[in-house]
C-alpha positions as CSV (number, residue, x, y, z in Angstrom):
1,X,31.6,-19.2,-19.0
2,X,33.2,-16.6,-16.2
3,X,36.4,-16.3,-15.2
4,X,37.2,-15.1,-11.3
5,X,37.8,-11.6,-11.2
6,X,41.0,-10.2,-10.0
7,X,42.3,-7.2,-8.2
8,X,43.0,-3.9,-8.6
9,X,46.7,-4.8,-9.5
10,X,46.4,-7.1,-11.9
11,X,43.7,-4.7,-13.6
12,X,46.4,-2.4,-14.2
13,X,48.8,-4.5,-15.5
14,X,47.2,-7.5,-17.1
15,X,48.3,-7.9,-20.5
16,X,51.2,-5.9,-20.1
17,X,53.5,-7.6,-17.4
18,X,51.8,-10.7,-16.3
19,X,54.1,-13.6,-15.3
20,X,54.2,-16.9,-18.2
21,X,52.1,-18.5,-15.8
22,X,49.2,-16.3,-16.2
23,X,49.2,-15.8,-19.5
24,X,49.0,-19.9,-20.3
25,X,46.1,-19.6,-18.4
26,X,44.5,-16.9,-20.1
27,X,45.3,-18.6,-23.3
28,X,43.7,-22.0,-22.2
29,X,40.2,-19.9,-21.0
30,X,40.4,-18.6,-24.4
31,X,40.6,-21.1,-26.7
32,X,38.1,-23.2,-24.4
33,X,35.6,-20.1,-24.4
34,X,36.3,-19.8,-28.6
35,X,35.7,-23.9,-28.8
36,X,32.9,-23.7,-27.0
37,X,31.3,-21.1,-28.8
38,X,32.1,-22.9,-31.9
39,X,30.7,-26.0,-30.9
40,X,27.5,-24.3,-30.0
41,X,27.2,-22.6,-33.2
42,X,27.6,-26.0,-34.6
43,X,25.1,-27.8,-32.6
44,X,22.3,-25.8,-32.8
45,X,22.1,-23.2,-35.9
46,X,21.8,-19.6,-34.8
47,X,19.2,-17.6,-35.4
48,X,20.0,-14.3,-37.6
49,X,20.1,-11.4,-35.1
50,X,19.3,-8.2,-35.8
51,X,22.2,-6.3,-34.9
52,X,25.8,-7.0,-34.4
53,X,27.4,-10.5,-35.3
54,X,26.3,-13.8,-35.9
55,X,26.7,-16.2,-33.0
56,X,29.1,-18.1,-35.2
57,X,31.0,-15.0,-35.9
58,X,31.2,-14.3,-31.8
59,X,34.5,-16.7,-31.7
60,X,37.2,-15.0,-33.7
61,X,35.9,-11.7,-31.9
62,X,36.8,-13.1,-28.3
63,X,40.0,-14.4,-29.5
64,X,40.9,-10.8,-31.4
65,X,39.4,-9.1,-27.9
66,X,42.0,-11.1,-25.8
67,X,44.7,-10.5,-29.0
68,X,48.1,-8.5,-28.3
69,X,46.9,-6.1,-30.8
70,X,45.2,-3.1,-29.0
71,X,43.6,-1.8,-32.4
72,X,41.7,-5.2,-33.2
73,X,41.1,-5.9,-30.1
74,X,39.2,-2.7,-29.3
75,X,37.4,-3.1,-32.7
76,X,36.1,-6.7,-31.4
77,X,35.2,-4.8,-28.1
78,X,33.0,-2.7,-30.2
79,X,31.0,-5.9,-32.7
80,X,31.1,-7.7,-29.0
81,X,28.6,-5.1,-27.9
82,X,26.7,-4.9,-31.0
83,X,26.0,-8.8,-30.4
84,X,22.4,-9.6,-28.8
85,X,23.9,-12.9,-27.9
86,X,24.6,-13.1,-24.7
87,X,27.8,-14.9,-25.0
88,X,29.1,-11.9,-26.2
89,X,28.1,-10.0,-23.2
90,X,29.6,-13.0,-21.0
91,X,32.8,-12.7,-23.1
92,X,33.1,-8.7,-22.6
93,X,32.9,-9.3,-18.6
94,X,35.5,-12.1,-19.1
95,X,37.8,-10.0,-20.7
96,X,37.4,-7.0,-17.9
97,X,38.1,-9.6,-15.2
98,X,41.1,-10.6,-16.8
99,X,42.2,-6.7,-17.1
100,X,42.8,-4.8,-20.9
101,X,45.0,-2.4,-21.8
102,X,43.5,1.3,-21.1
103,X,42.7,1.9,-24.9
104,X,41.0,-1.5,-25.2
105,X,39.1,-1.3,-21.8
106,X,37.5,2.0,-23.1
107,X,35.7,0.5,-25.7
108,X,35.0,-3.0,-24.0
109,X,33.2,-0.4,-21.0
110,X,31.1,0.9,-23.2
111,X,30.2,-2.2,-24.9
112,X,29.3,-3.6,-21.8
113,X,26.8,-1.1,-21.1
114,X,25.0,-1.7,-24.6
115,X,23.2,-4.8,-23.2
116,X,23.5,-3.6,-19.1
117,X,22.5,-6.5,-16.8
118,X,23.3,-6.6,-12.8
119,X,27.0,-8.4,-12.9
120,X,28.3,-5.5,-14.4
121,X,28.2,-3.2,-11.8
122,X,30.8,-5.0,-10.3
123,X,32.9,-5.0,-13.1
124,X,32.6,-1.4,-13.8
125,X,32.9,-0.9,-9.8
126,X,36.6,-2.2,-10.1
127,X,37.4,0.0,-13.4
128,X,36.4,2.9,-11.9
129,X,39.3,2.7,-9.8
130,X,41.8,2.8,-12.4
131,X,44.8,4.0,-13.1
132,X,43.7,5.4,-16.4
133,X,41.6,8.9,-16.4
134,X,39.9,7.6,-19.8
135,X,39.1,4.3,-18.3
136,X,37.3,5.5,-14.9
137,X,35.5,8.2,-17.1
138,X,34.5,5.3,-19.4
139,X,33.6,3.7,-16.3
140,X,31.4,6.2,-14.6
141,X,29.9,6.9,-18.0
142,X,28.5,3.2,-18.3
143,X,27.5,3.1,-14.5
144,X,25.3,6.1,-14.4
145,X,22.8,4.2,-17.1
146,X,22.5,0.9,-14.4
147,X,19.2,1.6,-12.3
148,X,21.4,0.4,-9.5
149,X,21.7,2.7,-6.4
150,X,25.1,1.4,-5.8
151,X,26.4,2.2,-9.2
152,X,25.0,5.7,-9.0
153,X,26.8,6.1,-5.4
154,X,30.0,5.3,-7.7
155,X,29.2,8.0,-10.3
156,X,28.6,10.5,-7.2
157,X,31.9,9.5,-6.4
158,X,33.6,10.2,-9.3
159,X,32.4,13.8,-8.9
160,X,35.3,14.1,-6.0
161,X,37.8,13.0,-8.3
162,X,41.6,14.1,-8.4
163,X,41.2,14.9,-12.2
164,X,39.1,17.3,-13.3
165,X,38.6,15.6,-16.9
166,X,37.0,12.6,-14.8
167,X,35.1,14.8,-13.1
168,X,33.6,16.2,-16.1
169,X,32.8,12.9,-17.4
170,X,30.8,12.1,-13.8
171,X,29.0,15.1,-14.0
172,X,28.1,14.4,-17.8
173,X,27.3,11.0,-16.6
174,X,25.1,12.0,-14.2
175,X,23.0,14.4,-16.4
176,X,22.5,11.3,-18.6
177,X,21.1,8.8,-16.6
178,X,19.6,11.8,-14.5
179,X,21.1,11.1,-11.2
180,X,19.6,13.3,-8.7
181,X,21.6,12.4,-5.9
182,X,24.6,14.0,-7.2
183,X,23.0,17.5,-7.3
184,X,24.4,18.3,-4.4
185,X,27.9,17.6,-5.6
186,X,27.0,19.3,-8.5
187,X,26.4,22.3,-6.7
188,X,29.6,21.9,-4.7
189,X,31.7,21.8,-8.1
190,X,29.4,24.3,-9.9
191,X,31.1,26.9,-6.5
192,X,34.5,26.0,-7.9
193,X,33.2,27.3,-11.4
194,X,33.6,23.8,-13.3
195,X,31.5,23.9,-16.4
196,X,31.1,20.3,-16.9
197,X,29.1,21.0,-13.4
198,X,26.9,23.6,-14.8
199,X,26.0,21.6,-18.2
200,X,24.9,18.8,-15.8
201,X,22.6,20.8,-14.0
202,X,21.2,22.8,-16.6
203,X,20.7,19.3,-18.4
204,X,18.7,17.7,-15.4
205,X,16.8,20.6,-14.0
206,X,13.4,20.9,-13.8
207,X,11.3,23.8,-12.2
208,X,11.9,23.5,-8.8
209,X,15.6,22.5,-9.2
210,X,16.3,25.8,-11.6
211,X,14.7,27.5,-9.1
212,X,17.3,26.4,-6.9
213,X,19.7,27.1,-9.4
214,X,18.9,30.9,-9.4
215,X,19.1,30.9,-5.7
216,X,23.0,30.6,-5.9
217,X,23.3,33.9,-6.8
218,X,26.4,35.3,-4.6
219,X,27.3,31.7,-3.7
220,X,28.7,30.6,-6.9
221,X,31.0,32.6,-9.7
222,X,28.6,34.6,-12.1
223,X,29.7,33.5,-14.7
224,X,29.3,29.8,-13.9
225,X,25.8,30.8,-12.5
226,X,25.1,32.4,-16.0
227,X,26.2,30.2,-18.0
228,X,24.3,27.5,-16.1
229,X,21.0,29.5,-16.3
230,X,21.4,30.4,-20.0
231,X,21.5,26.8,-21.0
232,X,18.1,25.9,-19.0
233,X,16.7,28.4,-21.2
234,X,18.0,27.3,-24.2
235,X,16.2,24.4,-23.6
236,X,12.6,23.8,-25.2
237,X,11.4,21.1,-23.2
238,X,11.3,24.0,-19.8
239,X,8.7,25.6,-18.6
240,X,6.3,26.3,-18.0
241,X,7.0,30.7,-19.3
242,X,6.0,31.3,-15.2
243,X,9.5,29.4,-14.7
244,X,11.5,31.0,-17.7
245,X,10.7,33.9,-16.6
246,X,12.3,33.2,-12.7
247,X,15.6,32.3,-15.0
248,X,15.6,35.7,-16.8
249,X,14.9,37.3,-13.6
250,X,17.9,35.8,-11.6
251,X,19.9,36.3,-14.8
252,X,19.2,40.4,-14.6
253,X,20.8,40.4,-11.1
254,X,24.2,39.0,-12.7
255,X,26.5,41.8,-13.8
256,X,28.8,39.5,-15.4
257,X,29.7,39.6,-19.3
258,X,28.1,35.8,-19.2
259,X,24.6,36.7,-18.4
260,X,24.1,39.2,-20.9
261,X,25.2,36.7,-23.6
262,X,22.7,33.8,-22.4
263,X,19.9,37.1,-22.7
264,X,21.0,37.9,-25.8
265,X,20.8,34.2,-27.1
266,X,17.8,33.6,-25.2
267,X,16.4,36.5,-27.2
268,X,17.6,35.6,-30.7
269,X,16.7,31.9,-30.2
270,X,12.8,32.6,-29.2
271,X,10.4,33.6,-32.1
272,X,8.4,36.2,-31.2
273,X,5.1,35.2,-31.8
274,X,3.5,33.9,-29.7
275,X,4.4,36.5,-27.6
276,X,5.9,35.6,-24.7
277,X,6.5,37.7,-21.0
278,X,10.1,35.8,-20.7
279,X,11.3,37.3,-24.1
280,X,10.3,40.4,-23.8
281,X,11.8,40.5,-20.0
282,X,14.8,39.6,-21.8
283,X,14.6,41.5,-24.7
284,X,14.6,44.7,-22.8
285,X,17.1,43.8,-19.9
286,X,19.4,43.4,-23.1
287,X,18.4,46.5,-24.8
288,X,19.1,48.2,-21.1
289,X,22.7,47.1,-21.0
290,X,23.6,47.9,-24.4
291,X,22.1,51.2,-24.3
292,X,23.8,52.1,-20.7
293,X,27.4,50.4,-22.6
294,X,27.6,53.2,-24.9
């Protein structure tokens, strides 16, 4: 079963001031998507899944998901997503057409994007438009993990957002599902000196891109840049040393407090044996500014 999805509007206020009308209706969809589920589970005996509910047990989960109660309701978001079946999936999109209150629509986003499938970008196209800060960074969170080029032009879009908690959770989103169109973006917010920014590129960089990175010097606060660099390093999947060594490099031009900090945990983090020429850069570009501090 799916319902016709409606508009902006009425995804801000569904459930909360819907006419009498509406609401019949809703009710009707529901206990005919709850009978219908039943009567399946009657007619042909489900097999045991391996995660998430039974496909008997899906029923009472859609009727708790489109309950009054925003607790249950979230919780039945949650076992909905669990579910391999995909009437479970069918009766998450349902429930975002309809429209669910912000706390509910969270965890029904998220759910969705346990079992991802092409309808969803619509879905998650429309909720990233809400009023709700949680409920767009929910939404740009599940979108970055779609292979669809149009839902990663939505997460690039989310980078331009009016709140700056939603555009942390773009830029965290597009480190995840390692969207490399919105470097550039990145780059642009990383100027403004927005951490979330730096975290993201640091997470998705590779050789050439820290490279890049390092080239910002002057362009971009030092401490951003720093803090930015320091976490490439950090990682242990870079490299090759040739490349750590660039990072420690651009970090010795930065005067700020910042870069001596990602040295100095670069340095403690890095065993010294085997030896390597990026430590001991490091090591004495740290021993230099400690000794000239006192």
């Amino acid at each position: 079963m799916r319902c016709i999805a409606v508009d902006r509007s009425e995804l801000n206020t569904a459930g909360e001031n819907g006419t009498t009308a509406a609401m019949k209706t809703r009710t009707w969809l529901v206990v005919g998507l709850t009978l219908a589920l039943g009567a399946g589970a009657d007619a042909v005996p489900a097999k045991k899944a391996a995660k998430g509910p039974a496909k008997a047990e899906i029923a009472p989960l859609v009727t708790a998901l489109n309950g009054a109660g925003v607790e249950e309701a979230a919780k039945a978001a949650d076992q909905l997503g669990a579910s391999v079946d995909p009437a479970a999936h069918d009766a998450l999109l349902d429930a975002l057409a309809w429209g669910l209150p912000p706390a509910v629509a969270v965890n029904a986003i998220a759910a969705l994007g346990q079992h991802p499938a092409p309808p969803d970008v619509a879905a998650l196209k429309r909720y990233a438009g809400h009023h709700s800060p949680s409920v767009r960074s929910a939404a740009f969170g599940a979108l970055a993990m779609y292979p669809d080029p149009a839902a990663h032009q939505i997460v690039i879009a989310g980078l331009h957002d009016a709140a700056g908690i939603v555009r942390g959770a773009a830029a965290a989103a597009a480190a995840k599902g390692h969207v490399r169109e919105a470097v550039d973006p990145l780059f642009d917010l990383l100027a403004r000196g927005e951490e979330p920014a730096a975290r993201a590129l640091a997470a998705m960089a590779d050789a050439d891109l820290a490279r890049k990175i390092g080239d910002q010097f002057g362009k971009v606060p030092d401490a951003a840049l720093a803090q930015c660099l320091g976490m490439i390093l950090k990682r242990a999947d870079f490299g090759p040393d040739d490349a750590r060594v660039e990072l420690v490099r651009a970090l010795g031009k930065i005067q700020d407090s910042a870069a001596l900090t990602a040295l100095s945990d670069y340095v403690d983090a890095t065993p010294k044996n085997p030896p390597r020429q990026s430590r001991e850069e490091a090591l004495k570009m740290v021993e230099a500014r400690i000794g000239g501090a006192k």
